[in-house]
C-alpha positions as CSV (number, residue, x, y, z in Angstrom):
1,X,1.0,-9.9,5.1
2,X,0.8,-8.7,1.7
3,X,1.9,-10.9,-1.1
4,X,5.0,-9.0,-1.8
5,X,5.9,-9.2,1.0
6,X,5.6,-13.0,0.8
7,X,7.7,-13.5,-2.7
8,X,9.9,-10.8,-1.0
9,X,10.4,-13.6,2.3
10,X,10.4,-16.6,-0.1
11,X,12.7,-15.2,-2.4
12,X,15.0,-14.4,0.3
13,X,15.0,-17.2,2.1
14,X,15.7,-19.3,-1.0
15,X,18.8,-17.4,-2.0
16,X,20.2,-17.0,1.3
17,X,20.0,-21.2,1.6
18,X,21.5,-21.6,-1.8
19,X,24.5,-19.3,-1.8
20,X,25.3,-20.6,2.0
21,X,25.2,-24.0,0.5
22,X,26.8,-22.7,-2.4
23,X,29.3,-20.8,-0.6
24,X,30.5,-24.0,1.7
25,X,30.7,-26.1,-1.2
26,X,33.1,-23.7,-2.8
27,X,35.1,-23.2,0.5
28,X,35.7,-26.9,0.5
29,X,36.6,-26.9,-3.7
30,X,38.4,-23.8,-3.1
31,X,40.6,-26.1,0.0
32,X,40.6,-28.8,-1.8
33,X,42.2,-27.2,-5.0
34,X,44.7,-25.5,-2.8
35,X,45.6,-28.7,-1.6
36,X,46.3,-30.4,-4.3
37,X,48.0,-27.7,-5.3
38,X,50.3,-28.4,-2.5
39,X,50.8,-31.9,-3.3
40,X,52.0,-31.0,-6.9
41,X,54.9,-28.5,-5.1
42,X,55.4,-30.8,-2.7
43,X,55.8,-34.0,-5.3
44,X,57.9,-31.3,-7.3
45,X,60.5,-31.1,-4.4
46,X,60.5,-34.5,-3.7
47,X,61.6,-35.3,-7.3
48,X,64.5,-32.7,-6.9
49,X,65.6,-34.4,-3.7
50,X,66.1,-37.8,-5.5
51,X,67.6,-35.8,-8.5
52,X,69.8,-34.4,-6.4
53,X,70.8,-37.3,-4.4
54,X,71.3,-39.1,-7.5
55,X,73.9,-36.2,-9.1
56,X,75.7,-35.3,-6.0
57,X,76.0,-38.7,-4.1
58,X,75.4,-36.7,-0.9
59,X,72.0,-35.6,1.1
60,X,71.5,-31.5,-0.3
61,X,71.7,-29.2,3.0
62,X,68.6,-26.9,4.0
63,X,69.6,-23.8,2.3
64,X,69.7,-25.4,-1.0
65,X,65.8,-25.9,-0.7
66,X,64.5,-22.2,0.3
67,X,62.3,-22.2,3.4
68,X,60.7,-26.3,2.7
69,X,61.9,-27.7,5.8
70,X,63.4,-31.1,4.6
71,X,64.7,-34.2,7.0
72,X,66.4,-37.5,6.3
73,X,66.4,-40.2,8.8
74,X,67.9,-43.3,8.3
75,X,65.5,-46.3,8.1
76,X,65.8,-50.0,7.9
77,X,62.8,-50.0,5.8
78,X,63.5,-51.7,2.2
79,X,60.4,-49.5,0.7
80,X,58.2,-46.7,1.9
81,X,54.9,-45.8,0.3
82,X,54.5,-42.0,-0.2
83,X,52.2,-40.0,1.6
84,X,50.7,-36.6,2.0
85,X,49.6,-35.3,4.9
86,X,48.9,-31.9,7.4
87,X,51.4,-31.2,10.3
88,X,53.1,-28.1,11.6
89,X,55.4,-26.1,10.3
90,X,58.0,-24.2,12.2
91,X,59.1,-20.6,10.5
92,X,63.1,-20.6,10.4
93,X,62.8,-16.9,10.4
94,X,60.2,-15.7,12.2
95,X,60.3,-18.7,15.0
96,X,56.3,-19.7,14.7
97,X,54.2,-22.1,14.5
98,X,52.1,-22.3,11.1
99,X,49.5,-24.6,9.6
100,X,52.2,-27.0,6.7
101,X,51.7,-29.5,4.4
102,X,54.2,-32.3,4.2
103,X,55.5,-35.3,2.0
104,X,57.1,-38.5,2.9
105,X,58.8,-40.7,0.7
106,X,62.0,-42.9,0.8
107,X,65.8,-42.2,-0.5
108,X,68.7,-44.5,-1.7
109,X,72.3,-42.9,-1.1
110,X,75.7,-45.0,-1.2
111,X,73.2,-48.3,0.1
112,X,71.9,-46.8,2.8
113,X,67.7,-46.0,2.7
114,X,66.6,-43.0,4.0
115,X,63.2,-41.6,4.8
116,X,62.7,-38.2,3.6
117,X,60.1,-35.9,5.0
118,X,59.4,-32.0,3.4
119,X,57.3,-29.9,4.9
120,X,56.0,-26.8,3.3
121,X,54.1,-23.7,4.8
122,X,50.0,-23.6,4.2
123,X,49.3,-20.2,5.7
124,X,49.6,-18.0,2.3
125,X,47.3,-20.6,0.8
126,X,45.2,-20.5,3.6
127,X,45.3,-17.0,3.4
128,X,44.1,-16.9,-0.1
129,X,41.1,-18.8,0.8
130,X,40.2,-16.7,3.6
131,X,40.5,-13.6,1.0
132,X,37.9,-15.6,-1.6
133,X,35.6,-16.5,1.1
134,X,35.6,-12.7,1.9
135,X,35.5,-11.8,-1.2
136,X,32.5,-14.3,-1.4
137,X,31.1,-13.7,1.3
138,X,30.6,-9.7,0.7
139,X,29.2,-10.5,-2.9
140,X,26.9,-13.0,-1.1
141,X,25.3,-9.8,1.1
142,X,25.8,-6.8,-2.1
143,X,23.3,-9.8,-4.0
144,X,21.2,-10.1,-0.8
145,X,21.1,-6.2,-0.7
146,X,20.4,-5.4,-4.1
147,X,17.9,-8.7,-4.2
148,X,16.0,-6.7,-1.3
149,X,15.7,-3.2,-2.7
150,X,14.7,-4.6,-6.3
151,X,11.9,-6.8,-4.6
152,X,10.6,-4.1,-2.9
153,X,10.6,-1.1,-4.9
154,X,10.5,-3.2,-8.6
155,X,7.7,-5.4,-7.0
156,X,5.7,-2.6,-5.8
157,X,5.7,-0.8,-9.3
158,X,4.6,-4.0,-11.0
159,X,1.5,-4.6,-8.3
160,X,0.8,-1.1,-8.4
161,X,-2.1,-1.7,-11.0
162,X,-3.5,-4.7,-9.1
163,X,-3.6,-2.7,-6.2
164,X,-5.3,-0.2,-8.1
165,X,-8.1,-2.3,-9.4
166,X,-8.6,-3.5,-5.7
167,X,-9.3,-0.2,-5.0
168,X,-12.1,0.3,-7.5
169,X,-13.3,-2.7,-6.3
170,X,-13.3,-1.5,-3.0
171,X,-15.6,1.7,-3.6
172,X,-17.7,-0.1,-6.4
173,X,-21.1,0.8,-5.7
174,X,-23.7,-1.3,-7.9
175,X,-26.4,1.7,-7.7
176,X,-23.7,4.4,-9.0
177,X,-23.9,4.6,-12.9
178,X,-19.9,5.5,-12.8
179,X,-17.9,2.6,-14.2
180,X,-14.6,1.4,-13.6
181,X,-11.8,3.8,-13.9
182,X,-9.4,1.3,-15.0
183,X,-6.2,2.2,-16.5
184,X,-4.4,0.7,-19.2
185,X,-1.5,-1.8,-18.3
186,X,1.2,-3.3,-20.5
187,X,1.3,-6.5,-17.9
188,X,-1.2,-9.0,-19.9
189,X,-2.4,-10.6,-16.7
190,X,-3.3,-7.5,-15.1
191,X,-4.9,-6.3,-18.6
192,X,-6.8,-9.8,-18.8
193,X,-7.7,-8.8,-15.0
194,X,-9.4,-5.2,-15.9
195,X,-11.1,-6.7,-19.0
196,X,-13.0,-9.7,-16.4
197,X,-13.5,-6.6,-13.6
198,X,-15.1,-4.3,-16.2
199,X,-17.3,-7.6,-17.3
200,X,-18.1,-8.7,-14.3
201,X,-19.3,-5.2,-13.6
202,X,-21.6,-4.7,-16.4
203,X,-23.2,-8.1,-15.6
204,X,-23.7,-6.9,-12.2
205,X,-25.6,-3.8,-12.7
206,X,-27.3,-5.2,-15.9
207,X,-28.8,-7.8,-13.0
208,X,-29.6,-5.0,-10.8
209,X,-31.2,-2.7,-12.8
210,X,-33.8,-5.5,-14.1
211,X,-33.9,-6.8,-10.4
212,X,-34.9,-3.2,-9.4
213,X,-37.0,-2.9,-12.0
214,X,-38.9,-6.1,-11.1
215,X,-39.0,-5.2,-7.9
216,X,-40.5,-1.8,-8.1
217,X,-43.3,-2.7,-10.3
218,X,-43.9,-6.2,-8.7
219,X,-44.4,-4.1,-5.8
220,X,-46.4,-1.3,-7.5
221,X,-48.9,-4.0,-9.1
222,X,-49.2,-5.7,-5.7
223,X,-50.6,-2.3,-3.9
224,X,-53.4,-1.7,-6.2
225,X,-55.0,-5.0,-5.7
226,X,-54.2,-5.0,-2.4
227,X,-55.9,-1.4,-2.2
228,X,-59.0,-3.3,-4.0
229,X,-59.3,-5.7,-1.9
230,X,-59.2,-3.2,1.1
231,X,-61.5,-1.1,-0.1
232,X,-63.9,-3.4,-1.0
233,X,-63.8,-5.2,2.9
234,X,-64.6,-1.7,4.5
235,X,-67.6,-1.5,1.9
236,X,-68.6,-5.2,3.4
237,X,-68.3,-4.1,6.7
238,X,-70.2,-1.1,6.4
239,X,-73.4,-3.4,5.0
240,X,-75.5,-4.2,8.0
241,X,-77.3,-6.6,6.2
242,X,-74.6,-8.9,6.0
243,X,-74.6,-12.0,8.8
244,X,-72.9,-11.7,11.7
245,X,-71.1,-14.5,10.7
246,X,-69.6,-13.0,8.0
247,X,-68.3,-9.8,9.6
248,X,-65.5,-12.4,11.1
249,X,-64.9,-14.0,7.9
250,X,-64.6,-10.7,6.5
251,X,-62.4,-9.1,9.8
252,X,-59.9,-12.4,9.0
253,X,-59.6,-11.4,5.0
254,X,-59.0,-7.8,5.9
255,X,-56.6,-8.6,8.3
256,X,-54.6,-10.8,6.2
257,X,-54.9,-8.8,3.4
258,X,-53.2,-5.7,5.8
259,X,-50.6,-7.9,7.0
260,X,-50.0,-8.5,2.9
261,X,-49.8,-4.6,2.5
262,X,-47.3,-4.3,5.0
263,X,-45.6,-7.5,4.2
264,X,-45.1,-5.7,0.3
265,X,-43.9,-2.3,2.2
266,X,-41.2,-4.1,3.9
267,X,-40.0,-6.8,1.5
268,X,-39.3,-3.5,-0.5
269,X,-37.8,-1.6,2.6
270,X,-35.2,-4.1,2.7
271,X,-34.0,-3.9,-0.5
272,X,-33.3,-0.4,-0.6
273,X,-31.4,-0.5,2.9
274,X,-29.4,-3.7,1.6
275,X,-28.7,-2.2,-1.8
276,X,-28.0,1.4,-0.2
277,X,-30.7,3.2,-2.3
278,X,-32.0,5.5,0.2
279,X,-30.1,9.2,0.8
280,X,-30.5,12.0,2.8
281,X,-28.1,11.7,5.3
282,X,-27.7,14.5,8.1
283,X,-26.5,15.0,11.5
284,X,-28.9,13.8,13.6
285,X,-29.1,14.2,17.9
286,X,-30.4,10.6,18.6
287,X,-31.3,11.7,22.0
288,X,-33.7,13.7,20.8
289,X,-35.4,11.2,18.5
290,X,-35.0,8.8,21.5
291,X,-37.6,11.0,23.6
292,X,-39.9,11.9,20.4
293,X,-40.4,8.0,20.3
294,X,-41.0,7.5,23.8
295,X,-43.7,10.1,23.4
296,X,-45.5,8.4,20.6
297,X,-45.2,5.3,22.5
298,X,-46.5,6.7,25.6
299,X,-50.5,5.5,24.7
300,X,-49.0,1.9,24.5
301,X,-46.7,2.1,27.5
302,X,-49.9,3.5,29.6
303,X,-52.3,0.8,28.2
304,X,-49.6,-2.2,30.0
305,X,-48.7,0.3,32.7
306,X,-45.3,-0.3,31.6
307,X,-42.7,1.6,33.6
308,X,-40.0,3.6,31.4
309,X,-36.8,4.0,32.9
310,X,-34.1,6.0,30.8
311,X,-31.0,7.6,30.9
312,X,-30.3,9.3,27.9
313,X,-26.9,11.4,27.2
314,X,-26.4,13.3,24.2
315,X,-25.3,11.2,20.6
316,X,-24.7,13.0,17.3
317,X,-24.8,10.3,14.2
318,X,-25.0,11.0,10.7
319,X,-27.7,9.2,9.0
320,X,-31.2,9.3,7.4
321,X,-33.5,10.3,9.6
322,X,-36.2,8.0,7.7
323,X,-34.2,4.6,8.3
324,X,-33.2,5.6,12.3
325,X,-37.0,6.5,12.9
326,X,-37.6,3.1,11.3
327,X,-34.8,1.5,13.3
328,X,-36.5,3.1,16.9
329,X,-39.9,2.1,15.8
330,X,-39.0,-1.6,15.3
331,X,-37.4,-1.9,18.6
332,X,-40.0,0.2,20.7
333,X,-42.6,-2.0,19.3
334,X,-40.5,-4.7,19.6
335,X,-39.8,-4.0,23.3
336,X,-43.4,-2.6,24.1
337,X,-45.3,-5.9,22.4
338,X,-43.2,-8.5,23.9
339,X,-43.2,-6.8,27.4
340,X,-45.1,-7.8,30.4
341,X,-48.5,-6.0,31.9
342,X,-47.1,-3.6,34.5
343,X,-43.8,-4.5,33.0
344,X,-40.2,-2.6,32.7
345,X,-38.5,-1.1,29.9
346,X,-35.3,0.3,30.0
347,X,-33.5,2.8,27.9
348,X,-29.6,3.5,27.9
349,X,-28.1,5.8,25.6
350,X,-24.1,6.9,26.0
351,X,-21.7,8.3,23.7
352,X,-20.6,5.0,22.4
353,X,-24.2,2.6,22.7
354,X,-27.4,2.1,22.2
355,X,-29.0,-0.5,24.8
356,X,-32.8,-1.2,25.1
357,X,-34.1,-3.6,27.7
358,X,-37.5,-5.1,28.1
359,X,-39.3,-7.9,30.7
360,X,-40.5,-10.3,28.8
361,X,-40.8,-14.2,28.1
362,X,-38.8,-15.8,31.1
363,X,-36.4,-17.6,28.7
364,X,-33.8,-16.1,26.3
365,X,-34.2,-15.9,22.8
366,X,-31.7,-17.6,19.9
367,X,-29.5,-14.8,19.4
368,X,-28.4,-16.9,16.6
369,X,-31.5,-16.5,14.6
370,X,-32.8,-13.6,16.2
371,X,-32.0,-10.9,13.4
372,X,-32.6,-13.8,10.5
373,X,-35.6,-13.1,8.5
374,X,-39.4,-13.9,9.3
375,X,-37.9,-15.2,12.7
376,X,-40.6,-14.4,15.3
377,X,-42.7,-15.9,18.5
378,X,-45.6,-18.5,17.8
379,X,-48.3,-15.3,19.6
380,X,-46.0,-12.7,17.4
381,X,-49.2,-11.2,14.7
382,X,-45.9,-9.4,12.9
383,X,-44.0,-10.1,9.8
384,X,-40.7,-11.5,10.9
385,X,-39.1,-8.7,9.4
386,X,-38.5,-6.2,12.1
387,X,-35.4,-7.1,13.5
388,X,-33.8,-7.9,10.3
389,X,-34.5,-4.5,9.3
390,X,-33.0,-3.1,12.4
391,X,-29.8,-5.5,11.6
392,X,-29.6,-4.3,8.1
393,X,-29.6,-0.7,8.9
394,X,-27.1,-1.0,11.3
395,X,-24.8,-3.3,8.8
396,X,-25.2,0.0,6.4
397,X,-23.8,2.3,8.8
398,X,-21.1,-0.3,9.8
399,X,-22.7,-0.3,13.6
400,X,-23.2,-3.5,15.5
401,X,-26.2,-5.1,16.9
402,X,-26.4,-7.7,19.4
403,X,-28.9,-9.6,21.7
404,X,-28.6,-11.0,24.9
405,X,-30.6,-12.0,28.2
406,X,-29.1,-10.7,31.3
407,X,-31.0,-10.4,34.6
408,X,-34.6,-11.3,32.7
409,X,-34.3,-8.5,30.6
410,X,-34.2,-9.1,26.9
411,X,-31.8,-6.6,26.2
412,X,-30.9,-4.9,22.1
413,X,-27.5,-3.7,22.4
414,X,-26.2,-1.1,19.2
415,X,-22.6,-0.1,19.4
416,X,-22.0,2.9,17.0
């Protein structure tokens, strides 16, 4: 859920819960104003009944008191404390039943104490507070309404420039020399917020450029020694005068010194597939390049007796050749080293997924750790680098990679 649409649901939620508690507490004012209001009228025609008692010397009829409905009863009681109180009141003219309000109080005429009870409609009061609460009620929803629409289309011209920077962040690439196209805002948070971005930017490819740098020429100064060193070991092999003792010491110093070579190559590899510096992308039939490493394999598939069983359908990608022809060599070599002599290897490719399956060590492997770098066997003479590689290229072309053992086959699965 977007934050808008969050402030939009908080904001909501809050004034919906404070005009319904705001609205019932001004239904109960709004009652309870009318009803003193109805006490006061009510009090008022008390007082004229006792004013008239007292000038006339007689109890006043009905008509002389509109439509209040007034009774006397005569009462033994000596006083009579006055009260106020709901009841029902009976229209003389249209013979109902209505909600009333009524007054009791005690009379004196010629001796004789009488109790005095006026009732008065409440339905025109009631009915004015049924009008306010409609009244309050529709301003309640037109505040609601306009509350809505001004969150969302007000909110989503104030975000619009956030939502614009996330989108530069989006497509930020740190080997691009374009900067941030950043537009001026009059919102100082969102201003404050381009000025960091644009910052954080040029520190970010300030780092990468002397990283690549470093890199590059770390690299460049490590292959001439290396090539040195090589050279020099095939002159020492070459001198037959040498001990035969030292041809092994020499055989484990070359050795080493190629596993440095190609320890150097692919250090650097990876940091031009993690940092996306290698083009040339193309459509590519990956069936094709399936069967063209099969056939450079064949010398080690024959020298194991390894038995190749594939079933290859046709898959267009769009890539660089040079990374997917490193990609298949990794895990042919992978699947051709770690097999068994007179082994199996297995090749399924479909529309949708890569899957290569070898014989192998009768145990699984941590498919945890697996891809992690220089994560290999204890009898594995490689770098450790392979399948990260593999893992890294796929990451870059937003394909995954998986590993699992199934049936004692190690099995590489890609899903494109």
């Amino acid at each position: 859920m977007k934050l808008s649409d969050h402030y939009n649901k908080a904001s909501i939620i809050i004034t919906i819960s404070v005009l319904l508690v705001g609205g019932v507490i001004y239904f109960f004012a709004i009652t309870y104003i009318s009803r003193i209001q109805l006490d006061r009228d009510l009090t008022e025609e008390i007082d004229e009944v006792k004013a008239y008692i007292s000038g006339n010397r007689r109890l006043p009829t009905q008509v002389e008191f509109d439509e209040d409905i007034t009774t006397f009863v005569k009462t033994d009681q000596n006083s009579l404390q006055r009260r106020y109180f709901d009841t029902v009141y009976v229209n003389p003219k249209e013979k109902k039943q209505e909600p009333g309000r009524a007054v009791e109080d005690m009379v004196i005429m010629n001796g004789q104490h009488y109790k005095v009870i006026i009732t008065e409609s409440r339905e025109g009061t009631e009915y004015l507070v049924q009008i306010i609460a409609l009244i309050t009620f529709g301003l309640m929803m037109g505040l609601l309404i306009v509350l809505f629409l001004t969150n969302r289309y007000m909110l989503r011209g104030l975000w619009k420039p956030f939502y614009g920077i996330l989108h530069e962040l989006k497509a930020f690439n740190i080997s691009e020399p374009s900067d941030f196209n950043l537009q001026n805002n009059k919102v100082d948070e969102f201003a404050d917020l381009n000025h960091a971005v644009k910052i954080m930017s040029e520190r970010i490819k300030d780092d990468f450029r002397h990283l690549k740098h470093l890199t590059e020429n770390a690299s460049h100064e490590m292959m001439t020694p290396l090539a040195v060193i090589t050279a020099k070991l095939d002159t020492l092999i070459q001198d037959e005068s040498l001990p035969p003792e030292h041809y092994e010491l020499i055989n484990d110093i070359y050795l080493a010194s190629g596993k440095l070579l190609r320890l150097n190559q692919t250090m650097l590899l990876l940091v031009k597939i993690e940092n996306n510096l290698i083009e040339g992308n193309e459509v590519l039939k990956l069936d094709n390049l399936v069967r063209e490493k099969l056939v450079q394999f064949q010398e080690l598939l024959n020298a194991k007796n390894i038995t190749v069983m594939e079933k290859l359908g046709e898959k267009e990608i769009f890539a660089s050749k040079y990374l997917i022809d490193i990609l298949l060599n990794n895990l042919f070599s992978n699947a051709v080293r770690h097999n068994t002599l007179n082994g199996e290897l297995s090749i399924t490719l479909t529309a949708g997924k890569l899957i290569i399956q070898n014989i192998g060590t009768p145990h699984p492997l941590n498919a945890d750790t697996i891809f992690d770098r220089f994560q290999k066997g204890s009898q594995s003479d490689g770098t450790g680098l392979g399948l990260t590689i593999v893992k890294n290229i796929c990451n870059l072309y937003h394909w995954e990679v998986s590993y699992y053992f199934e049936q004692s086959l190690h099995t590489f699965e890609i899903t494109f």
